[in-house]
N, C-alpha and C positions, 0 to 999 in steps of 0.2 A: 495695695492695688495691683503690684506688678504679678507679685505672690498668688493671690488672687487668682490675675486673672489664669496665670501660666497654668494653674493648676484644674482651672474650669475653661479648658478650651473652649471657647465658640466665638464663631465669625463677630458676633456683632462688641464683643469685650477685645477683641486682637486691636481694634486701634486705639481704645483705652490704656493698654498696654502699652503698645510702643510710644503714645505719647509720654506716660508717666516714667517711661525707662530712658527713653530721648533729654528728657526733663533732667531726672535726676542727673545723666551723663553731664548735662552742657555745665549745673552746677558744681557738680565735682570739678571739671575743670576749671572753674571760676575761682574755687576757694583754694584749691591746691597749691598754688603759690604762696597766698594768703597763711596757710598752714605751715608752708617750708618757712618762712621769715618767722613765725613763733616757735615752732621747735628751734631754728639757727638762735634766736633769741634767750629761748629757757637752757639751751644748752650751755649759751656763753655766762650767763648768770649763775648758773650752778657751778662751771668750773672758777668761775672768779670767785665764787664765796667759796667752795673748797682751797683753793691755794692763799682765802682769808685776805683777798683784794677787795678789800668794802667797796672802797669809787669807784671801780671797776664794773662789782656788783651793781651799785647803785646806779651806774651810768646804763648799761643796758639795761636795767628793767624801768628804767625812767624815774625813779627815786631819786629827786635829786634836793 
């Protein structure tokens, strides 16, 4: 829609646009937190199984 509308300007698609663009903004910031605490997560599992700390492993990824 945003794609869309950008690319077929006219008045009556412009507030389609900014709502779907508004939309998607507020979401991103909703889940980006959300996303840093699973990357900070898959990260510390992968180095605890590289350095071959299974509990470790298992503790972060919730395999317990």
């Amino acid at each position: 829609m945003i794609a869309y509308s950008g690319a077929h300007q006219r008045d009556d698609r412009a507030d389609s646009a900014i709502h779907a663009a508004d939309s998607i903004a507020r979401k991103a910031l909703r889940y980006a937190s959300f996303w840093r605490a699973v990357s900070r997560t898959a990260l510390a599992v992968s180095k605890a199984a590289k350095e071959q700390k299974w509990d470790s492993a298992n503790e972060f990824s919730g395999c317990r």
